[in-house]
C-alpha positions in Angstrom: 0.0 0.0 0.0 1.0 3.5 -0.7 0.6 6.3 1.4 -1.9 9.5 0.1 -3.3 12.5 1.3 -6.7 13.9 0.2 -7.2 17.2 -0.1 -9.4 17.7 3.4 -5.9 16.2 4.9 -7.2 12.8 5.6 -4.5 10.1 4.9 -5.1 6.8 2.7 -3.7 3.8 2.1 -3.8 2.5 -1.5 -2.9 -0.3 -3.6 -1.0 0.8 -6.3 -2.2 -2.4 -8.3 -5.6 -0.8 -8.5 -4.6 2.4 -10.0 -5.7 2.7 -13.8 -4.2 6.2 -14.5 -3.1 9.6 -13.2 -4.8 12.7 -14.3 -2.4 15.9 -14.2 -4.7 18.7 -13.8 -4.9 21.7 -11.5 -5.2 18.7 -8.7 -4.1 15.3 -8.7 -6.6 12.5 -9.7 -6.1 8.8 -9.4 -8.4 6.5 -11.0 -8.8 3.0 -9.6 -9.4 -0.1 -12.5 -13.0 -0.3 -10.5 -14.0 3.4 -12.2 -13.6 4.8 -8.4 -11.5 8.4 -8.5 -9.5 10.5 -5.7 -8.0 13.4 -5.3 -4.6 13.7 -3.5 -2.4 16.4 -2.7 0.9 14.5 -4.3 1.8 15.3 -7.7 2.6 12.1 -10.0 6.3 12.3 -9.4 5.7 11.3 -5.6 3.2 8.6 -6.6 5.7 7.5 -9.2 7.9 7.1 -6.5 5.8 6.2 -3.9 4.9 2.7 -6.5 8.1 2.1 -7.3 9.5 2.4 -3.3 6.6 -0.6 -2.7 7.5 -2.4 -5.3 11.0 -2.7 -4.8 9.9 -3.6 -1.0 7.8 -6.3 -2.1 10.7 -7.9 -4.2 13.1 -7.3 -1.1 10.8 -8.6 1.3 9.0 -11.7 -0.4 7.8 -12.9 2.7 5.8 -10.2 3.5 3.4 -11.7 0.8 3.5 -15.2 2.2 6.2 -16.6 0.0 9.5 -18.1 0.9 12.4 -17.0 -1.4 13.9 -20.6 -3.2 17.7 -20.5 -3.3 
């Protein structure tokens, strides 16, 4: 999960997996593959980075989803 701030300040968590596309306008706006939208106070390069920091934790840490690494 990724960590976002809506504009009334409130904090989410979000699974970057779900995210269909960024909208770059005057505010942020994610789309979720389920049609759902928000708007956060990050701009895309802090998402961007945001998705890529929990992804590279995910394949660092693959037994925080359950799975032993084989060696």
């Amino acid at each position: 999960m990724i960590r976002l701030t809506r504009l009334n300040n409130s904090e989410m968590l979000l699974n970057p997996d779900l995210i269909e596309h960024v909208e770059l306008n005057t505010d942020t706006v994610i789309t979720l593959t389920s049609g759902i939208s928000f708007v956060v106070k990050e701009n895309a390069e802090e998402i961007v980075q945001r998705i890529i920091e929990f992804k590279r934790n995910l394949s660092q840490h693959p037994t925080f989803l359950g799975h032993e690494t084989v060696q």
